[in-house]
Each structure stands twice: as structure tokens, then as C-alpha cells.
C-alpha positions in Angstrom: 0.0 0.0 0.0 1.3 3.4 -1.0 2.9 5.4 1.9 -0.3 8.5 1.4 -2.9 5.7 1.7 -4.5 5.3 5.0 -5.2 2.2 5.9 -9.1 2.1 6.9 -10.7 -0.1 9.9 -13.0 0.7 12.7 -10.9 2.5 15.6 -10.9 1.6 19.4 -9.7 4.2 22.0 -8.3 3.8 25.3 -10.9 4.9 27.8 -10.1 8.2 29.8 -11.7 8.0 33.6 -12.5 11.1 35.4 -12.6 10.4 39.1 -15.6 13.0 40.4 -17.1 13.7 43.8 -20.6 12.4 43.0 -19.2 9.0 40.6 -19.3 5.9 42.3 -17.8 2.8 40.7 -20.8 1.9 38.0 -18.3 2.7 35.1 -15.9 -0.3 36.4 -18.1 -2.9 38.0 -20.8 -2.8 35.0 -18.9 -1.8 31.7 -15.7 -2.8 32.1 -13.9 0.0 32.8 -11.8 -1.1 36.0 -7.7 -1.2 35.1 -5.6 -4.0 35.9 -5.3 -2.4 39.4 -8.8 -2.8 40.2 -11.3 -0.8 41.5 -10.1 3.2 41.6 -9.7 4.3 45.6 -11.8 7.2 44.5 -15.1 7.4 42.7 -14.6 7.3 38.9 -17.8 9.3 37.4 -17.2 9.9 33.7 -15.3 7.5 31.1 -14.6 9.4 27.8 -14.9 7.1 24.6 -14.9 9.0 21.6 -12.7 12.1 21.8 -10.2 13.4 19.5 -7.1 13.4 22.6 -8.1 9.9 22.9 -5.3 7.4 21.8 -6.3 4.1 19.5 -6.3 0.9 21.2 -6.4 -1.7 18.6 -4.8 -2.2 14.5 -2.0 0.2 13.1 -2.9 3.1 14.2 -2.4 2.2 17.9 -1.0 5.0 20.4 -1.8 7.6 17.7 -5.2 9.9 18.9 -8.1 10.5 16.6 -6.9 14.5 16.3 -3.5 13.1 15.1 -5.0 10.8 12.3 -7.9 13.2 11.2 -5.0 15.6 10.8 -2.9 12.9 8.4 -6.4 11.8 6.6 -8.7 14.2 7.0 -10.8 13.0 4.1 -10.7 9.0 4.7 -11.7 10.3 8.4 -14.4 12.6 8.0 -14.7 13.1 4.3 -13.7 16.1 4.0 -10.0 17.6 3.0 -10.7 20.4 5.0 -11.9 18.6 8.2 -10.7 19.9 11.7 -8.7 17.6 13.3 -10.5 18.6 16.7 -13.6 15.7 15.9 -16.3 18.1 16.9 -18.1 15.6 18.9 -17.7 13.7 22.4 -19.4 10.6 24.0 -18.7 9.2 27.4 -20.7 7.4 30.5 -21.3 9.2 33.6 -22.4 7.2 37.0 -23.8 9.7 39.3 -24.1 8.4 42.6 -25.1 11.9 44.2 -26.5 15.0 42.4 -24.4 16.7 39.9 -24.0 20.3 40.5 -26.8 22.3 39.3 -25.4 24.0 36.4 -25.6 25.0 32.8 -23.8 25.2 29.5 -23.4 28.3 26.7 -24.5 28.3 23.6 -21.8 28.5 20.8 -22.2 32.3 20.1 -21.5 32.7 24.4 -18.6 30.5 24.3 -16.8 32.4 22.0 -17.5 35.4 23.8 -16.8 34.4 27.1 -14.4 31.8 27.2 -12.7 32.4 23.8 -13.5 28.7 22.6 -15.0 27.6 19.3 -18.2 26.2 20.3 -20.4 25.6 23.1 -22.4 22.5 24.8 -25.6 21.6 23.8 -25.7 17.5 24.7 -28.2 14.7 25.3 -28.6 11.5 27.7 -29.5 7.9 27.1 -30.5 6.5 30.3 -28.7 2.9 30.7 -30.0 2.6 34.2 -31.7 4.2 36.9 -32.8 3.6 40.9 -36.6 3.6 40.8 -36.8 6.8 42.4 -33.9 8.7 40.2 -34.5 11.9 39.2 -33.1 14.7 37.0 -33.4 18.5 37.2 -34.2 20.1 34.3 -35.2 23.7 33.6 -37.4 25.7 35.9 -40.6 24.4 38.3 -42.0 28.2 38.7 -41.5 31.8 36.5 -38.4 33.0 37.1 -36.5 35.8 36.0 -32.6 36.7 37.0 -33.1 39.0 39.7 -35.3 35.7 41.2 -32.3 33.3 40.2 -29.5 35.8 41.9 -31.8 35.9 44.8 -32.5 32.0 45.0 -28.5 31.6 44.5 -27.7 33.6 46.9 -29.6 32.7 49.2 -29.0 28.9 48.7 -32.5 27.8 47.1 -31.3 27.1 43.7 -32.3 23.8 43.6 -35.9 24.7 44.8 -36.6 26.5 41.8 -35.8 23.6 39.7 -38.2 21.4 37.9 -37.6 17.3 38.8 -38.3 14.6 36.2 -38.6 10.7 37.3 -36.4 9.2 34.5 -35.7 5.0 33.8 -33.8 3.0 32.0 -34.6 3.9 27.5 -35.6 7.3 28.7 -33.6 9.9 26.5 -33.0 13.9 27.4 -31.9 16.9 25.1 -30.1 18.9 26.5 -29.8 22.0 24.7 -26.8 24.8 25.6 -28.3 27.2 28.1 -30.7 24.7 29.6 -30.7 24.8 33.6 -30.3 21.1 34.9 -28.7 18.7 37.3 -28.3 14.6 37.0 -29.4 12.9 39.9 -28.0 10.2 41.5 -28.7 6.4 40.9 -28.2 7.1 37.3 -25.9 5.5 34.5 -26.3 6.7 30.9 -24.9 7.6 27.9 -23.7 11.4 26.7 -23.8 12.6 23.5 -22.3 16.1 23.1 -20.6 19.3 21.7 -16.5 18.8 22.4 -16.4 21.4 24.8 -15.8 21.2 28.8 -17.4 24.2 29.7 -19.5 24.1 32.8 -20.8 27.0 34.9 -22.5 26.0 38.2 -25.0 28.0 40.1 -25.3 25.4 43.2 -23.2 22.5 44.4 -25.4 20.9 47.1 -23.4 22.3 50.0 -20.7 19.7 49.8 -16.8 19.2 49.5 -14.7 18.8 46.5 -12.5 15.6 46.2 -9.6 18.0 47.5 -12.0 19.0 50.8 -12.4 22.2 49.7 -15.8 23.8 48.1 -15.8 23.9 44.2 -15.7 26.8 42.4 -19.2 28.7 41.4 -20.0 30.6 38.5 -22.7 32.9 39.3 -22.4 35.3 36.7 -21.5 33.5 33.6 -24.1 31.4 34.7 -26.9 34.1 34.7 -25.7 35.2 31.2 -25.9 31.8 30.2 -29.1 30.6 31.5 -33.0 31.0 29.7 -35.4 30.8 31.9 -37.7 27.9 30.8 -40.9 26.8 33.1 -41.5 23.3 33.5 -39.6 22.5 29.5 -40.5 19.0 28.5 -37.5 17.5 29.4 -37.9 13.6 27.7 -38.0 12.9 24.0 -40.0 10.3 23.1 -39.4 8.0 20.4 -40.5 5.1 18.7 -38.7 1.8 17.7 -39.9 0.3 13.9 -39.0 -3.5 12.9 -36.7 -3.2 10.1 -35.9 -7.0 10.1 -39.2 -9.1 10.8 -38.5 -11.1 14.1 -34.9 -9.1 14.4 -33.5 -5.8 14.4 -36.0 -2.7 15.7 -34.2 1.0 15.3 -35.3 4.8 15.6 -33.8 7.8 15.1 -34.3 9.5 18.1 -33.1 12.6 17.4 -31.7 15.1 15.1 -30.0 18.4 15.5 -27.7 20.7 13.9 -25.1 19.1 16.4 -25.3 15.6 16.3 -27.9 13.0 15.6 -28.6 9.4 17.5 -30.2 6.0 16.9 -30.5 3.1 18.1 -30.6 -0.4 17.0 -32.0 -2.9 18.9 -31.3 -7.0 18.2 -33.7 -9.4 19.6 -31.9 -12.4 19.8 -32.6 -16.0 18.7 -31.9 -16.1 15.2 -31.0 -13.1 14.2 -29.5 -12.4 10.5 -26.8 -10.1 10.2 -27.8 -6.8 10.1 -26.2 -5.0 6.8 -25.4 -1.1 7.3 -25.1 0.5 4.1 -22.4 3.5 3.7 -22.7 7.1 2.7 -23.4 8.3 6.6 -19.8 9.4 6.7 -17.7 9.1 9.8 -20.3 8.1 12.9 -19.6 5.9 16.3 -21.2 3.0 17.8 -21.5 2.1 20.8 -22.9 -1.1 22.6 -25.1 -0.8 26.0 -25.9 -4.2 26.0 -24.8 -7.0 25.1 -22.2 -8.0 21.9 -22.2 -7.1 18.5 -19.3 -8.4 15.7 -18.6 -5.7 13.3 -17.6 -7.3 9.9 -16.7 -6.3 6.5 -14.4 -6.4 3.3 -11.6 -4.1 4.2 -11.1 -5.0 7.7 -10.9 -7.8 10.2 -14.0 -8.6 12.4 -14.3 -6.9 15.7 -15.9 -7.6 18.4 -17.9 -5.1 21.1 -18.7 -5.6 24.4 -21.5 -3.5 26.6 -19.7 -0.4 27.1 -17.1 -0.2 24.5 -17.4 2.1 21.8 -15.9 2.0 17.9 -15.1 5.2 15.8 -16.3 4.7 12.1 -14.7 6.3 9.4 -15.8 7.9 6.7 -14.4 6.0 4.2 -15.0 2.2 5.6 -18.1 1.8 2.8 -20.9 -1.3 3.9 -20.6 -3.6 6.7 -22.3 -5.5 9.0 -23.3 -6.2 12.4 -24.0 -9.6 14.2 -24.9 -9.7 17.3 -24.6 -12.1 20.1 -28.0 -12.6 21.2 -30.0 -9.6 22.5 -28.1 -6.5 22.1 -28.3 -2.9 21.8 -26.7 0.2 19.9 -26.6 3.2 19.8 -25.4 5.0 16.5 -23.8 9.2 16.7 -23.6 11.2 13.9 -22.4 14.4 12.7 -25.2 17.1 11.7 -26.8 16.3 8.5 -26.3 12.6 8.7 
């Protein structure tokens, strides 16, 4: 093969953990997550999967991160010769065993203008599990304005203003930027999102950081950065369609000018493989339960687990998936796709 010619196959990545104050150990004990040490002596409560600073864990291209080769091949990638090697898009797990700050996210127009970065975070959940009680907050429960917000801050009643939504396991959440909201604990899902890290919090629960000290707030950024939303519908409901009688069920849950998801669901038994025709460019799969083989012409088979993901390039044309019994997917795409 000629020096310039990538050579094409569906990328692993070497899971990044981020030990947080409300994580737990979900992320080890359920998908797989714990190192060869064990269990992490703090709580681990997001795993990154698909990130551009992420290194590749399996073929050639192993050690190398996904910036790195979007760089070298920008258009066997992500189809394009002028693609950004910072993959605009991130997916990771989060276990929240307590409440997540209350906090919110800017939009793209007040990233730029207040942090200097390129975009902002507008995200989504898939809820993988959930306690029977487990709860999310999401937008407002009353009308609110910011002199109400300050004053509820300020005063420590920022999460009394907040609406609260019973979620379980399927249940799906947009998240767009600027929405008020709070994961709650008892919760393992899925996040779909914007590549940025920006977080402003308005309320942390009263509580200690993992260094024993509070963690930082950002009141004002955060009032900029808020709209003030009464009781928003917070779930999206969807609808799964047999594609394969007996088979394979999917549905395109959503789609926005950030991303888009679906989901594939395999019911086991005899199941034919399920063929997945190109021409959605570069997208990611990733299993939340059980195993699925990927297969096709230009690469060997590989083989997914609950909780690992796969980076699919552009370029990779048909192939197919064959699962293991019952499984699940879900499928991330860049806008448009």
C-alpha cells in the first residue's frame, strides 16, 4: 500500500476515567472499565470514549489519537479535505451516585465570547440505568427571572426552583446549551455532546470537593448563560420500527444541527446479520448491551462488548453487524447525517 494511503478499519480508543465527587464505581463494576489495578480508591464518574485526545487501542494506528489521524487523513476520516482535526463531537458514560452540580452550559455564540473557545455545549442523555426513584433536574418548576435566580442563589435555594423529572432505563434527554439542569443520583447513561468542557454551576449541594475544599461557582457566567424555561418537556419520546421481521427494531431518536442518535435494537434467537449501508460518513457506535461483531471487506471482524465504543470512518463503505444474542446500539452522527 502506497505510503499516502491510510489504511481504513473501525478504531478503538483507550478509555479516559475522570474520578468526580458524586461518581461511584458503575463505570468499572458494570462496563468494564476497572484497570488492571482494580477498582479506583476514589469514585470514577465519567469514562470518555470518543474524543479526538483519545489514543487508539487496537490495529496500526495504535497509540496515535483521533486529532493526530484526522490531521494525516482528514478525508478517509471525516470526508472532507478540510476537516478539523479537533472531531467536533464527544461521548462518554457518567455514574452519578449523588446529584451533579446544578449548572448549565453556553450556547456557541456565548462561548466564544466568554471563554474564547469555538463552540459551546448543547448535549443529550441515554439512560442505561436508573434507581426507581432517580430523578433529573431540568429547567425551571415556577416563573423565574434573574433578579429571582440571583436571589435564590444567593440565598442557597437554587435547587428549589428547579423542575424534577422521574427518568428509567430507555428514557432519552436533550439537552440543549443554556438549559438549567442537574443529573441525579442512581443514574448510569450515555452522553452525546458538543466537544467542549465548559460548565458553569450555580449550586453544588453544599458539599466538599475531592480536594476537601468547596468547588468553584460561576454565578455570573451562569446568569448570562441561563433562559429561563418553566417546566420545558424534558424527555424525547421515540419510537422503535422493525426493520428485520423477528430481528432488528431501530429509531432515530433525534436530530439536530449538532449531532444526531439512533439506536438499533437485536432481539436475539436467530438473528441475520444486520447489513449497514455507507454514505453516513464518519459516525460511532457504541454497545449498551450486550455483543455485537462488526464485519466487512476491508477489515478484520471486531468484536464489542457492553460499554465499549468503535469510531467509524468515513471512508470504511458497507458492513455489517451480528450480534450475540440480544443487544443494543446506539449509533452518533455528525449534523446532516
Amino acid at each position: 500500500m502506497a505510503a499516502n494511503q491510510p489504511t481504513i478499519y473501525p478504531l478503538l480508543f483507550e478509555s479516559a476515567l475522570h474520578e468526580r465527587v458524586w461518581g461511584g464505581h458503575q463505570l468499572e463494576l458494570r462496563l468494564g472499565k476497572a484497570g488492571s489495578n482494580g477498582l479506583s480508591p476514589k469514585p470514577i464518574g465519567e469514562s470518555w470514549e470518543i474524543y479526538w485526545k483519545n489514543r487508539v487501542a487496537n490495529g496500526p494506528y495504535k497509540g496515535q489519537t483521533l486529532g493526530e489521524l484526522i490531521a494525516a487523513y482528514p478525508e478517509a476520516m471525516l470526508g472532507s479535505r478540510n476537516a478539523d482535526p479537533e472531531f467536533p463531537l464527544l461521548i462518554k458514560f457518567i455514574d452519578a451516585q449523588d446529584w451533579l452540580s446544578v449548572q448549565v452550559h453556553p450556547d456557541d455564540e456565548l462561548a466564544r465570547e466568554l471563554e474564547g473557545e469555538p463552540r459551546g455545549k448543547t448535549e443529550c442523555w441515554y439512560i442505561i440505568d436508573a434507581a426507581p426513584d432517580a430523578r433529573i433536574a431540568y429547567g425551571f418548576a415556577q416563573q423565574i427571572d434573574a433578579d429571582g435566580f440571583r436571589q435564590a442563589i444567593e440565598t442557597g435555594r437554587a435547587g428549589e426552583v428547579m423542575q424534577y423529572v422521574n427518568v428509567a432505563p430507555g428514557d432519552f434527554i436533550y439537552v440543549p446549551a443554556r438549559t438549567m439542569h442537574a443529573i441525579g443520583p442512581g443514574i448510569l447513561l450515555y452522553e452525546l455532546q458538543q466537544t467542549s468542557d465548559t460548565t458553569y454551576r450555580v449550586y453544588d449541594w453544599d458539599r466538599l470537593g475531592l480536594d476537601g475544599k468547596p468547588r468553584p461557582l460561576h454565578i455570573e457566567k451562569s446568569l448570562r448563560s441561563v433562559r429561563y424555561d418553566m417546566k420545558p418537556p424534558a424527555k424525547t419520546h421515540y419510537q422503535m420500527e422493525l426493520i428485520v421481521a423477528n430481528c432488528v427494531s431501530a429509531a432515530q431518536i433525534i436530530n439536530t444541527p449538532y449531532f444526531s442518535l439512533e439506536k438499533r435494537r437485536y432481539q436475539g434467537g436467530t438473528c441475520a446479520p444486520d447489513v449497514v449501508a455507507a454514505g453516513k460518513g464518519a459516525h460511532a457506535i457504541t454497545v449498551i448491551l450486550g455483543s455485537v461483531t462488526l464485519k466487512g471487506g476491508s477489515f478484520a471482524p471486531l468484536k464489542l462488548d457492553a460499554g465499549q465504543s468503535v469510531f467509524v470512518p468515513a471512508s470504511i463503505g458497507d458492513y455489517t453487524l451480528v450480534p450475540e444474542g440480544e443487544a443494543e446500539i446506539l449509533r452518533a452522527f455528525l449534523p446532516g447525517k
